[in-house]
C-alpha positions as a LaTeX table, in Angstrom:
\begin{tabular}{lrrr}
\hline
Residue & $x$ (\AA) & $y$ (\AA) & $z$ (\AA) \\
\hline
Unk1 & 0.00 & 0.00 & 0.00 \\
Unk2 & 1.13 & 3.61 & $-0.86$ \\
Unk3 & 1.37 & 5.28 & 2.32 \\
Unk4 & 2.93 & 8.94 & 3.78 \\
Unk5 & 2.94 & 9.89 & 7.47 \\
Unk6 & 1.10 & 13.36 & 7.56 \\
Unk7 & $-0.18$ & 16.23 & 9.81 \\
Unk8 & $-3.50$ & 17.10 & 9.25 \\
Unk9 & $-4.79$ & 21.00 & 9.77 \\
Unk10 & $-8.35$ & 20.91 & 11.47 \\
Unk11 & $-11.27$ & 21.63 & 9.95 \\
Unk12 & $-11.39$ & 24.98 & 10.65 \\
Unk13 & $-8.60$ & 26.11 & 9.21 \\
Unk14 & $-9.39$ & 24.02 & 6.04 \\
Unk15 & $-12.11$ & 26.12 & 5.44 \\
Unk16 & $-10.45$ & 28.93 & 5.76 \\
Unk17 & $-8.00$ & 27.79 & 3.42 \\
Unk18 & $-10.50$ & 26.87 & 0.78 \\
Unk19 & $-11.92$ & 30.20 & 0.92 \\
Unk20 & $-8.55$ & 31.50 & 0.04 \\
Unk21 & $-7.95$ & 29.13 & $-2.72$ \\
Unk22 & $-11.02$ & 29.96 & $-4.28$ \\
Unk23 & $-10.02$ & 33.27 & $-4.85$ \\
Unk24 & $-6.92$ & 31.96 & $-6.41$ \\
Unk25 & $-9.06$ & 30.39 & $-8.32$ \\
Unk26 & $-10.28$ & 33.25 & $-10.37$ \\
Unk27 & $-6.94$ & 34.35 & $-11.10$ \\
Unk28 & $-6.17$ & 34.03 & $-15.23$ \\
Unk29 & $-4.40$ & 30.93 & $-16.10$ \\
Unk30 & $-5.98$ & 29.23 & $-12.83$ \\
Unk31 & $-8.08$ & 26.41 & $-15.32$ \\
Unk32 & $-5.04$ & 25.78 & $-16.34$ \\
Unk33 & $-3.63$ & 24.41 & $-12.65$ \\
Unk34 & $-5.15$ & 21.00 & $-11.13$ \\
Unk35 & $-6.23$ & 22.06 & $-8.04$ \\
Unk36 & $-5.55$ & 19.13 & $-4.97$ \\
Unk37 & $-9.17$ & 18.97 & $-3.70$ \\
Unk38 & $-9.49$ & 20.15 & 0.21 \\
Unk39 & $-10.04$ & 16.94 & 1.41 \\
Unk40 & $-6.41$ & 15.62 & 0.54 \\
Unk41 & $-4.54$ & 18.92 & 2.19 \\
Unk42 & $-2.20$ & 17.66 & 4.79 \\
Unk43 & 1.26 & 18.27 & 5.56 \\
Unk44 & 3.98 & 15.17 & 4.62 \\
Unk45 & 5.89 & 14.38 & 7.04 \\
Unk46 & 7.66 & 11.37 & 5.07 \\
Unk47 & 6.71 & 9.61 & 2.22 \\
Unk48 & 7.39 & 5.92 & 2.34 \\
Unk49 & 5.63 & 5.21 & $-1.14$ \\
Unk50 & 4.59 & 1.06 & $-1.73$ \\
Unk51 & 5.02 & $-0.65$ & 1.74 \\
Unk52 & 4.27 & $-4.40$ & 1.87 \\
Unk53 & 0.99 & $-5.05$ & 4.35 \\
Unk54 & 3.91 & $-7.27$ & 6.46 \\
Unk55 & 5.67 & $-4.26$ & 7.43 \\
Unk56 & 2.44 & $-1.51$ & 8.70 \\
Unk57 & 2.63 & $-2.91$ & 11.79 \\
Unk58 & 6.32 & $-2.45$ & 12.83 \\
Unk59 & 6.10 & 1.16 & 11.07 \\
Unk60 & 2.41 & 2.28 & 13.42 \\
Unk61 & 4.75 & 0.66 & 16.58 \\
Unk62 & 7.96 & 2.84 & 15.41 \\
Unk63 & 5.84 & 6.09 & 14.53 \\
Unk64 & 3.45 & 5.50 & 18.34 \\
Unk65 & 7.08 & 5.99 & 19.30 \\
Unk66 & 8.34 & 8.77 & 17.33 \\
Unk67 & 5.32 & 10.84 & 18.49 \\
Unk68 & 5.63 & 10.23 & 21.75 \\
Unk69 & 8.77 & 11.76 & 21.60 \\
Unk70 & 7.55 & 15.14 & 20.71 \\
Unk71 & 5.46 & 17.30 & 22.87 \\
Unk72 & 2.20 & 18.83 & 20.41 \\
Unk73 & 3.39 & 22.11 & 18.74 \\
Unk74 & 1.55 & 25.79 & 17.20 \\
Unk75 & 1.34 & 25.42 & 14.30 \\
Unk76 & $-0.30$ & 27.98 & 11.42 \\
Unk77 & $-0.87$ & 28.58 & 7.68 \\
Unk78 & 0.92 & 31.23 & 6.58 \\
Unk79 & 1.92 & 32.49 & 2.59 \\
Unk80 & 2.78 & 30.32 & $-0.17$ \\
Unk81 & 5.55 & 29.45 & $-2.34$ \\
Unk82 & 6.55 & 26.86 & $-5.29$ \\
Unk83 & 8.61 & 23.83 & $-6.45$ \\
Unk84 & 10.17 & 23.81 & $-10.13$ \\
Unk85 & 9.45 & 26.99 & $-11.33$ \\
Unk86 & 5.58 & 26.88 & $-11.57$ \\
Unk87 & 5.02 & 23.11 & $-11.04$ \\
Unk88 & 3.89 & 23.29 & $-7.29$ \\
Unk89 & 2.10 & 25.86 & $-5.54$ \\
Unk90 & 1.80 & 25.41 & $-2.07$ \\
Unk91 & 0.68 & 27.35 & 1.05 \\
Unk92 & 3.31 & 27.48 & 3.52 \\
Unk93 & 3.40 & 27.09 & 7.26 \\
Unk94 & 4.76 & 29.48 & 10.35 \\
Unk95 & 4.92 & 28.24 & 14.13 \\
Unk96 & 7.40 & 26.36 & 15.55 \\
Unk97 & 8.92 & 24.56 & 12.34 \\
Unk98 & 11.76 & 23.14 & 14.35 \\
Unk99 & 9.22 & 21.04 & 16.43 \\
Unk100 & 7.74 & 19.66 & 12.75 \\
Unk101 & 11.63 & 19.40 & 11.37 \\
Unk102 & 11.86 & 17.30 & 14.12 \\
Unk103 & 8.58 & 15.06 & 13.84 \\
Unk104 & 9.35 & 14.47 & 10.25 \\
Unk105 & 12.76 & 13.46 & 10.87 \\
Unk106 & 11.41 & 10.97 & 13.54 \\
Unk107 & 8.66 & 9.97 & 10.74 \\
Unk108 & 11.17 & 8.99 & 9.01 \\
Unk109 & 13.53 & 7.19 & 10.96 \\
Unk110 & 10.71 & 5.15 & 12.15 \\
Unk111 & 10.50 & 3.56 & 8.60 \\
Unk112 & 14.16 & 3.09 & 8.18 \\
Unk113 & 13.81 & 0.78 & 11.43 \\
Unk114 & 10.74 & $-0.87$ & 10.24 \\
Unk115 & 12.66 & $-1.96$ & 7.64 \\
Unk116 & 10.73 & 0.34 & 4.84 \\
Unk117 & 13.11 & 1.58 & 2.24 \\
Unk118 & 13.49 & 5.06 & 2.14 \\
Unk119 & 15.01 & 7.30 & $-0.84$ \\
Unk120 & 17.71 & 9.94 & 0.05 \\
Unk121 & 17.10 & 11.81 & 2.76 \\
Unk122 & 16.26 & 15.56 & 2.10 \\
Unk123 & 15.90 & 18.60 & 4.30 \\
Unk124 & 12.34 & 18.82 & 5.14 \\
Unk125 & 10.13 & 22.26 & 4.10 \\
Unk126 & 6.65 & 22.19 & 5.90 \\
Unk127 & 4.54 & 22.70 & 3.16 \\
Unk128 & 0.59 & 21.69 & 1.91 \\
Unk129 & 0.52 & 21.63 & $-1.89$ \\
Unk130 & $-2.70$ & 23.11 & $-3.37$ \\
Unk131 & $-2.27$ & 22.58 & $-7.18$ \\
Unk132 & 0.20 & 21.35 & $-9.99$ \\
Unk133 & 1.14 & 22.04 & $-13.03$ \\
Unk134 & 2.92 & 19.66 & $-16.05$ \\
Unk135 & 4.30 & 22.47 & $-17.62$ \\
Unk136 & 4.66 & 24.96 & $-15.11$ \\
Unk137 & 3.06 & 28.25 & $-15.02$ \\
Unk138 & 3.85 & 31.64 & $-14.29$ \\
Unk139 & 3.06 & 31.90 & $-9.97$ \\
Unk140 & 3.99 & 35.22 & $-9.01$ \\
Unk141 & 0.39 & 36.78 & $-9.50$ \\
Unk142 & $-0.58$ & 33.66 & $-6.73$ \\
Unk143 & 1.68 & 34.42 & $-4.27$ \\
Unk144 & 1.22 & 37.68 & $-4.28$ \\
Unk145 & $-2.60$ & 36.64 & $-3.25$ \\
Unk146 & $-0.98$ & 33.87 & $-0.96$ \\
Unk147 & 1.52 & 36.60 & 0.71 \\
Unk148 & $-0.91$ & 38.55 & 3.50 \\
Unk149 & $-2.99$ & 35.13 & 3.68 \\
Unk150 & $-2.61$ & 33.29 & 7.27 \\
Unk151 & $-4.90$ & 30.82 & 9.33 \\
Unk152 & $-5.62$ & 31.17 & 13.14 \\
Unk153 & $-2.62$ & 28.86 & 15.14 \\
Unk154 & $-3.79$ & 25.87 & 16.13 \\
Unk155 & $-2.35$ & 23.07 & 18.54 \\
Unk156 & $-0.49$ & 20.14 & 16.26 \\
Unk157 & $-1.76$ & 16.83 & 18.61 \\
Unk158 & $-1.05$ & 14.25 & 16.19 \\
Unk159 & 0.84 & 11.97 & 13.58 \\
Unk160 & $-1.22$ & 10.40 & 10.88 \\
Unk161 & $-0.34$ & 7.57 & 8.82 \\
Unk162 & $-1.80$ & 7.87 & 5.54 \\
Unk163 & $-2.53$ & 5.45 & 2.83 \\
Unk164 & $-3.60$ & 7.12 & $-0.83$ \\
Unk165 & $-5.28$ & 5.57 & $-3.53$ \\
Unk166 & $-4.32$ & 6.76 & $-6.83$ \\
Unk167 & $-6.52$ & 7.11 & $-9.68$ \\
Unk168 & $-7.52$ & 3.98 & $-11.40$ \\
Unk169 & $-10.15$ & 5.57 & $-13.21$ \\
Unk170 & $-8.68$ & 7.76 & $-16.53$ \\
Unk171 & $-11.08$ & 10.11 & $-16.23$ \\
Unk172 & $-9.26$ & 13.85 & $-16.30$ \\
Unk173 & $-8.68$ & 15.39 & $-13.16$ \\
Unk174 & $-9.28$ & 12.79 & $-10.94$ \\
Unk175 & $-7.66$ & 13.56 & $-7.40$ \\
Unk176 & $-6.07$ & 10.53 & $-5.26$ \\
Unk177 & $-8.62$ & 9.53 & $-2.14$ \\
Unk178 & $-6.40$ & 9.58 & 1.07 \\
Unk179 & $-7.57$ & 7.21 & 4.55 \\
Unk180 & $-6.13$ & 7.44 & 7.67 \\
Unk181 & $-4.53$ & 4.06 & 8.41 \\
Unk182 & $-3.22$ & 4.69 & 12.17 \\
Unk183 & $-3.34$ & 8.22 & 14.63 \\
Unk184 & $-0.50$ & 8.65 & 16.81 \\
Unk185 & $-0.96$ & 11.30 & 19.88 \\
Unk186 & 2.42 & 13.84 & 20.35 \\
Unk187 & 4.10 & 14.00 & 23.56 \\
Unk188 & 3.51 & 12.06 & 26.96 \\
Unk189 & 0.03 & 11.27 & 26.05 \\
Unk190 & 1.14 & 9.45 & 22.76 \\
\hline
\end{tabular}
């Protein structure tokens, strides 16, 4: 199963999101973005991409661990910014980062000892995608929008591991369908 370990914004601040990204939305060019549908924003922690069934458990038991290990954090949406020049738009986060450096290191860590094999290792940039492009597009006139836009701070509780389901279907613009697999509590509690 394709799976990621993730932090999830509450709903709240979801909506608040989408409200934003509907403006963005009406921006020219925007038809020509696919927009990730608000139901699959989350933050990636790690992605561990195909895992065999035999390993989930060892990896839930190593990332119970891992988030027990660090104590719940602020956390808040806060401007945007892009991968390869136009290909990923993404709203970006502000709060204390180090604490969610951290948790993804530990997210991934705990797969390396479960014995799920993990790509290089690169430094981690807390960020929630919110559409892609094949050809890239010219962003500036979105993060302009995105610069003054930031969600009320909330209290990061909890590591998700996520399985997604790609599209099977063919039929254009199809967004992957993402299920929690396991919830992990931060700190003592965890």
């Amino acid at each position: 199963m394709r799976l990621f370990a993730a932090v999830l914004p509450p709903e709240d601040v979801v909506r608040a999101l989408a409200v934003e990204v509907g403006r963005l939305r009406e921006l020219p060019g925007a038809d020509g973005m696919r927009w990730t549908e608000r139901a699959g924003w989350h933050f990636t922690l790690a992605f561990y991409g195909e895992v065999g069934e035999e390993l989930v458990p060892a990896l839930t038991e190593r990332l119970a661990r891992a988030a027990a290990r660090t104590e719940p954090f602020g956390l808040a949406l806060r401007g945007g910014g892009q991968f390869g020049r136009g290909k990923a738009l993404w709203a970006g986060a502000e709060g204390d980062l180090a604490a969610m450096g951290l948790l993804a290191g530990r997210a991934e860590a705990a797969a390396r000892k479960a014995g799920v094999p993990m790509g290089e290792h690169r430094r981690y940039k807390a960020h929630l995608t919110l559409a892609r492009s094949r050809d890239g597009v010219g962003v500036r006139p979105y993060l302009d929008a995105l610069e003054d836009f930031r969600s009320r701070t909330w209290t990061v509780e909890e590591l998700v591991l996520v399985r997604s389901h790609l599209p099977r279907s063919g039929i254009p613009g199809e967004q992957p369908r993402y299920e929690a697999v396991a919830r992990r509590a931060l700190g003592a509690a965890g």
